[in-house]
Every structure is written in C-alpha cells, then in structure tokens.
N, CA, C and O atoms as a GROMACS GRO file, in nm:
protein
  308
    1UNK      N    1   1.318   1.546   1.229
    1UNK     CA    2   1.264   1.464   1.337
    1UNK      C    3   1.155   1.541   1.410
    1UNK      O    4   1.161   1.663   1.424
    2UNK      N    5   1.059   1.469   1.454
    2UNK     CA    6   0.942   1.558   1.528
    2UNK      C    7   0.955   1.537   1.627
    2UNK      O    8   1.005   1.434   1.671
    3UNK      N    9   0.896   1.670   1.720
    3UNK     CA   10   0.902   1.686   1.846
    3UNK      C   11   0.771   1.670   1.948
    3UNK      O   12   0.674   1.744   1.963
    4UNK      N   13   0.808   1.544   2.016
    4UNK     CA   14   0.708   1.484   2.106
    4UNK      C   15   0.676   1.564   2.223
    4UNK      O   16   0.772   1.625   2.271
    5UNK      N   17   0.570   1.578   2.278
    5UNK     CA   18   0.496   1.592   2.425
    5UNK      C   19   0.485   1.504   2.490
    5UNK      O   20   0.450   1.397   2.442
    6UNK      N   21   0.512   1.520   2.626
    6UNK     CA   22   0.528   1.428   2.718
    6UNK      C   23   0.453   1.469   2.850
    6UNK      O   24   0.485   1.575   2.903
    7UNK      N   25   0.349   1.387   2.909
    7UNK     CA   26   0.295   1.461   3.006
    7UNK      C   27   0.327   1.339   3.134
    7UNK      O   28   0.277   1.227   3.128
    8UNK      N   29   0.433   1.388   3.266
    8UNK     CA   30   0.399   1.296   3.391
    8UNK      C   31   0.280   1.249   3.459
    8UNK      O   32   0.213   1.331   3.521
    9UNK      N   33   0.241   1.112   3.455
    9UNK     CA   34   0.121   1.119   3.582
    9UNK      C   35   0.166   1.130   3.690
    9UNK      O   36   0.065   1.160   3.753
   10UNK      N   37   0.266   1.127   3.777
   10UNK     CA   38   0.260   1.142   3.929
   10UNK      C   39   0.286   1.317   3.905
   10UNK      O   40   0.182   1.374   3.938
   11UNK      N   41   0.395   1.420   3.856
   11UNK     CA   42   0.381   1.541   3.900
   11UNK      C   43   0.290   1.654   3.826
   11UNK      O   44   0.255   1.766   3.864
   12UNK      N   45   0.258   1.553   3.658
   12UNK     CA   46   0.186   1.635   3.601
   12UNK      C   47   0.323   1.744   3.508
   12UNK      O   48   0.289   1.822   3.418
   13UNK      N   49   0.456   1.729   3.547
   13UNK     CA   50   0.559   1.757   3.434
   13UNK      C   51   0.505   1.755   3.282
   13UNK      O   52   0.422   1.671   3.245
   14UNK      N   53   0.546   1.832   3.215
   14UNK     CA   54   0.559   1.856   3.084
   14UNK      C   55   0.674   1.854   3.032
   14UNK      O   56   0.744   1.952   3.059
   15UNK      N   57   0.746   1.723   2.924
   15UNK     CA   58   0.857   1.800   2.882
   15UNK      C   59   0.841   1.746   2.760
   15UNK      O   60   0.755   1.664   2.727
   16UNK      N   61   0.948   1.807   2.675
   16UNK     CA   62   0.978   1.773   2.496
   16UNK      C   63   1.050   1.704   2.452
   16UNK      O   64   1.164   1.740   2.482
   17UNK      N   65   1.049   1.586   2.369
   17UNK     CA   66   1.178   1.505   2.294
   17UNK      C   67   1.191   1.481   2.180
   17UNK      O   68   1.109   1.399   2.139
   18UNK      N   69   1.271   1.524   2.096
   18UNK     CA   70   1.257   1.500   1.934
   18UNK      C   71   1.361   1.374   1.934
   18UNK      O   72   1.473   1.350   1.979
   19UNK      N   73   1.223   1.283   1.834
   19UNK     CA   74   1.239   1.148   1.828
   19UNK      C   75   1.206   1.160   1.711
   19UNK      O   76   1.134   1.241   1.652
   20UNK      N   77   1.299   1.017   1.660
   20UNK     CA   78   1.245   0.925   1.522
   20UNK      C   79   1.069   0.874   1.543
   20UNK      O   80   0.992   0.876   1.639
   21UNK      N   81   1.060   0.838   1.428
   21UNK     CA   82   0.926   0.781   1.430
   21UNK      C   83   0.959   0.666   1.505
   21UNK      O   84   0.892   0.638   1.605
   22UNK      N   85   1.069   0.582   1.464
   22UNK     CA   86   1.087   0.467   1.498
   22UNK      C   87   1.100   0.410   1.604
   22UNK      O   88   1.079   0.292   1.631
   23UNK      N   89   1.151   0.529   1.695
   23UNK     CA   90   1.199   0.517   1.828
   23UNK      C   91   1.076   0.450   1.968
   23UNK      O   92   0.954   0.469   1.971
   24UNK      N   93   1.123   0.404   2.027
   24UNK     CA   94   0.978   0.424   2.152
   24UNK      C   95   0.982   0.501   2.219
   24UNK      O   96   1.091   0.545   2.255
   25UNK      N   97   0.852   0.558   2.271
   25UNK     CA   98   0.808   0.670   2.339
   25UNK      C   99   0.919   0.672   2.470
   25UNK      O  100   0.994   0.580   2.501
   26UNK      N  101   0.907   0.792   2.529
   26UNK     CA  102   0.974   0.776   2.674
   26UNK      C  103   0.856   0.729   2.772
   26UNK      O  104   0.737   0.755   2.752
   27UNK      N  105   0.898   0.667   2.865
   27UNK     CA  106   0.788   0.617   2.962
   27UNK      C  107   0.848   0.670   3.154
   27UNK      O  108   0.796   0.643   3.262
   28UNK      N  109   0.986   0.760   3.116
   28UNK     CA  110   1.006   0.791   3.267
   28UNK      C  111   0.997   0.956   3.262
   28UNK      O  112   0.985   1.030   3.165
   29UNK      N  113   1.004   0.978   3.366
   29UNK     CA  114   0.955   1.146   3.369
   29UNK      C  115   1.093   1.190   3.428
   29UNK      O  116   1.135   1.148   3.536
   30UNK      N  117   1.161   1.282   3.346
   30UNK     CA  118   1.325   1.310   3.406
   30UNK      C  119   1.339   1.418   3.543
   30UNK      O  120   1.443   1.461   3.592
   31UNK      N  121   1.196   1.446   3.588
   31UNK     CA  122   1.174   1.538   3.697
   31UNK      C  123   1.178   1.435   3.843
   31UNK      O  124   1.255   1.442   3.939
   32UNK      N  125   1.058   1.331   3.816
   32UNK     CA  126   1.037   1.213   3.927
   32UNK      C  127   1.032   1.118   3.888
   32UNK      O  128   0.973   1.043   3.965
   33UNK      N  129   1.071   1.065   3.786
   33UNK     CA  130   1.091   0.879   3.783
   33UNK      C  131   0.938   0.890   3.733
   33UNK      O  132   0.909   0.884   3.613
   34UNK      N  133   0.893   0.897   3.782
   34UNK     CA  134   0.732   0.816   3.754
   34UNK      C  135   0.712   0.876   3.632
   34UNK      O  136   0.753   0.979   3.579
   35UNK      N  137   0.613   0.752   3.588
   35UNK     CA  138   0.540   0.718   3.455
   35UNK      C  139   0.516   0.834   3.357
   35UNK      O  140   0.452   0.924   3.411
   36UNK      N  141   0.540   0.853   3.266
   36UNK     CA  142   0.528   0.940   3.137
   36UNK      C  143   0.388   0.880   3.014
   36UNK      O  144   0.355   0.762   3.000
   37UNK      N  145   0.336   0.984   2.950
   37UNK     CA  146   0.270   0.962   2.881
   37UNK      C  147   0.282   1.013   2.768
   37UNK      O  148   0.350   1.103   2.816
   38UNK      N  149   0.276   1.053   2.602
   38UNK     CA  150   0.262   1.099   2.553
   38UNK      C  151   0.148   1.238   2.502
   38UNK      O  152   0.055   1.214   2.425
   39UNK      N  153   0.165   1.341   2.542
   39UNK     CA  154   0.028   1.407   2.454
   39UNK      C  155  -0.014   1.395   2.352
   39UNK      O  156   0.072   1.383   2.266
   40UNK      N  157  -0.154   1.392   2.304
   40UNK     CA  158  -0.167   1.374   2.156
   40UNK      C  159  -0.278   1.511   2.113
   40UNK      O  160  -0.397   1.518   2.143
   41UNK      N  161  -0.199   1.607   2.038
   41UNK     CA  162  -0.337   1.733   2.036
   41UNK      C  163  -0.360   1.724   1.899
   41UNK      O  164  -0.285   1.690   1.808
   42UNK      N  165  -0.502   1.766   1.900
   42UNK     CA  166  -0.568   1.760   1.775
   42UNK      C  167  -0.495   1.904   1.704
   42UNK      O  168  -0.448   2.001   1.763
   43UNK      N  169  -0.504   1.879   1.564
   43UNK     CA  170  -0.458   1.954   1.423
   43UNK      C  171  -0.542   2.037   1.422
   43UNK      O  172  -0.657   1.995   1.435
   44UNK      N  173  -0.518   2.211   1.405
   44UNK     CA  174  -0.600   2.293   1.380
   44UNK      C  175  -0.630   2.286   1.259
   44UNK      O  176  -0.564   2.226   1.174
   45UNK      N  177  -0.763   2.367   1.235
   45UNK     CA  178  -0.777   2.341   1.062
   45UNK      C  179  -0.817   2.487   1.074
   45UNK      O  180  -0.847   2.536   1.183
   46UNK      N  181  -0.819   2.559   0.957
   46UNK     CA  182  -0.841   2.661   0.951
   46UNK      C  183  -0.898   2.690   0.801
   46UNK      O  184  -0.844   2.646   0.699
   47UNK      N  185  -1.029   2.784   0.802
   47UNK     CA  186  -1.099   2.788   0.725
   47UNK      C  187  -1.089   2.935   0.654
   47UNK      O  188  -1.133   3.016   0.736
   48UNK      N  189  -1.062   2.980   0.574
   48UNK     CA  190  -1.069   3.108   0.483
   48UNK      C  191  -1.150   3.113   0.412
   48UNK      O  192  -1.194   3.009   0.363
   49UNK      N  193  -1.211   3.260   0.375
   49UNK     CA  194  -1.298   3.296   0.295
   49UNK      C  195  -1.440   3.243   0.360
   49UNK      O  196  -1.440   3.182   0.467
   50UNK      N  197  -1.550   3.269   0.293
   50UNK     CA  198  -1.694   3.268   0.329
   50UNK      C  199  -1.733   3.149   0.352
   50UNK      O  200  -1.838   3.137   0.415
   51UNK      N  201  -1.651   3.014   0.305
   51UNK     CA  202  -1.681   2.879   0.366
   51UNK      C  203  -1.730   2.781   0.258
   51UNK      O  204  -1.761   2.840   0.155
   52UNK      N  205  -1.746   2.646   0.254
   52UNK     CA  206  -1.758   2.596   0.158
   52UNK      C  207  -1.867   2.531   0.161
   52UNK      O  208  -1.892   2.486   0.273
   53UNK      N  209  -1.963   2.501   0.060
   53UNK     CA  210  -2.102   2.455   0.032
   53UNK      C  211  -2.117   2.375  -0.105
   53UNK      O  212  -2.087   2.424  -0.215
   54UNK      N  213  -2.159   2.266  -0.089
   54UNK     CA  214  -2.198   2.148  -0.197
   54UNK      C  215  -2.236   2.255  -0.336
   54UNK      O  216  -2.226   2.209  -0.449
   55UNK      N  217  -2.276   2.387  -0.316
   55UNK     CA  218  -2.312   2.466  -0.422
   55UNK      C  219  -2.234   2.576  -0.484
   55UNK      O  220  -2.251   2.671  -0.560
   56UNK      N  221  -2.146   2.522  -0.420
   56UNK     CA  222  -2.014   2.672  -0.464
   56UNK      C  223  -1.957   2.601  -0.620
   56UNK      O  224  -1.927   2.683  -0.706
   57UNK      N  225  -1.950   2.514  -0.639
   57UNK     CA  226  -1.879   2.433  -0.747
   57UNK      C  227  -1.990   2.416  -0.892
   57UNK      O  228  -1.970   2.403  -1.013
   58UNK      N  229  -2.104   2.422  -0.810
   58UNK     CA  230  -2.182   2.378  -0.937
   58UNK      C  231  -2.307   2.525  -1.001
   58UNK      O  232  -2.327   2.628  -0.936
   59UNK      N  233  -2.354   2.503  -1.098
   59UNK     CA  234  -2.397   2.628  -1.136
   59UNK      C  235  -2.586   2.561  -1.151
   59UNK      O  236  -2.600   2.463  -1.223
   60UNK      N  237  -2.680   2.606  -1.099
   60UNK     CA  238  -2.783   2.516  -1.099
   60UNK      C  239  -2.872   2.485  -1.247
   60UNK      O  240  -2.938   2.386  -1.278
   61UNK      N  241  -2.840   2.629  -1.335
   61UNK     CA  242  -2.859   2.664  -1.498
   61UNK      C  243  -2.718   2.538  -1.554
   61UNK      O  244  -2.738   2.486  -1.664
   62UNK      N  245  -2.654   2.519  -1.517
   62UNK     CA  246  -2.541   2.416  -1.605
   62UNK      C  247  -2.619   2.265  -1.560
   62UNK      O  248  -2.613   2.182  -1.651
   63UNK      N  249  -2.682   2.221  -1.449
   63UNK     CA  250  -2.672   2.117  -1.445
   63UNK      C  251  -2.868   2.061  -1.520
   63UNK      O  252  -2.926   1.958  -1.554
   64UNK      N  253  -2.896   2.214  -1.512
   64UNK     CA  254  -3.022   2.193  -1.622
   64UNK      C  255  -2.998   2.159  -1.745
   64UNK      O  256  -3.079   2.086  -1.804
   65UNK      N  257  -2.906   2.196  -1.796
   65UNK     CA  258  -2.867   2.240  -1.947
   65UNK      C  259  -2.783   2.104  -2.001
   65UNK      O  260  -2.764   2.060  -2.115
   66UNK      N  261  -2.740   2.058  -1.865
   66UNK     CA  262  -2.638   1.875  -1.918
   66UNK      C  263  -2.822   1.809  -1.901
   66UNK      O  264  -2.844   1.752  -2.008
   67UNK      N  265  -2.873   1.805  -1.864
   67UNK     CA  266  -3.021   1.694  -1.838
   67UNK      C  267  -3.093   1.715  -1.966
   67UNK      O  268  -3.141   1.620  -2.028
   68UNK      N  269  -3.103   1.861  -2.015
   68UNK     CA  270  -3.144   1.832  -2.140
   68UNK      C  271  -3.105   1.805  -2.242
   68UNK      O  272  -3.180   1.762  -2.330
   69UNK      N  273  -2.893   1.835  -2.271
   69UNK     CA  274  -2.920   1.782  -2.386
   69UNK      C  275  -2.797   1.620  -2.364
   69UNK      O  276  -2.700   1.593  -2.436
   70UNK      N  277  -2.836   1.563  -2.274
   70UNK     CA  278  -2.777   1.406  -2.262
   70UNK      C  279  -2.934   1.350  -2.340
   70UNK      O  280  -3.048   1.392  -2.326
   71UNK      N  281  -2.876   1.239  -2.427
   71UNK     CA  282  -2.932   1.201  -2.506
   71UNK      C  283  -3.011   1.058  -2.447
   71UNK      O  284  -2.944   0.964  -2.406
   72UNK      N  285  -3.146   1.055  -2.447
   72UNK     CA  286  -3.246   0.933  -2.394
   72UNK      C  287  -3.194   0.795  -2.445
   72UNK      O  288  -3.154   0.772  -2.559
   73UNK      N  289  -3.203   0.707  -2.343
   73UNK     CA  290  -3.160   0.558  -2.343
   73UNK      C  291  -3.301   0.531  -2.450
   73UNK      O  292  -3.407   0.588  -2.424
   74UNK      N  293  -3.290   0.450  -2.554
   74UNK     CA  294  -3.377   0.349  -2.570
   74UNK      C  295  -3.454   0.241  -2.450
   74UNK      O  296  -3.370   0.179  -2.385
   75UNK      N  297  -3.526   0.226  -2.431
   75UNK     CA  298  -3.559   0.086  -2.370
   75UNK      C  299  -3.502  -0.030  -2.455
   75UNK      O  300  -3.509  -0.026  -2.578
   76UNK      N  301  -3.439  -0.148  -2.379
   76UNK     CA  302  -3.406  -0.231  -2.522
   76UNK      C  303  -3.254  -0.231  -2.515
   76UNK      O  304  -3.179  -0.328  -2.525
   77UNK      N  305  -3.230  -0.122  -2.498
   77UNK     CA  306  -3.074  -0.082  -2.553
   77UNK      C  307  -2.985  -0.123  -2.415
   77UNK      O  308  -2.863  -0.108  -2.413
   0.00000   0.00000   0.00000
C-alpha cells in the first residue's frame, strides 16, 4: 500500500497515511479539524553517465553505407 502526504490548510500540518488506491483521500486534518489536502511531488529522475544524444545510437559511416547500398525504386514500380 502507498504512503500518502497530507498537507492542512488552516495549520499547514503535515501528516502520512498508507492507503489503498481505492480508498478516498483524507479531507480532515487530525491536529485541527480543518481541511486537508493531498501533496503531490514530482518523481526524481536521475541521469548517469555523460548523457544521452540522438547520436549515441547511430554511427554516421553506417547510415552512409545503408543509403548506398538500398536498392533504387524504379519509377513505375
């Protein structure tokens, strides 16, 4: 089960609840009654090695070498 963030608007409380997906959010704040919100934080991503470029995959001598020997359309054909 994952564990939700919860932020109060009246005290500004923070607390945690592991919930089903299924479940509904909490909407009371167990500090002051008032209104609860969910946090939602963005996913770190994390990048290794020197980084990635449209040119890391391809070799610029290979994609010469498929152009010359793919074989010419007829016109017609």
């Amino acid at each position: 089960m994952p564990i939700y963030e919860y932020e109060c608007r009246k005290c500004h409380h923070h607390f945690e609840r592991k919930q089903r997906f299924d479940e509904e959010p909490v909407a009371i704040c167990p500090k002051c009654q008032g209104k609860a919100n969910r946090v939602i934080h963005s996913v770190p991503v994390i990048f290794k090695g020197s980084g990635f470029y449209v040119t890391d995959h391809r070799n610029p001598s290979d994609t010469a070498k498929g152009k010359e020997t793919t074989p010419d359309k007829k016109k017609g054909d």
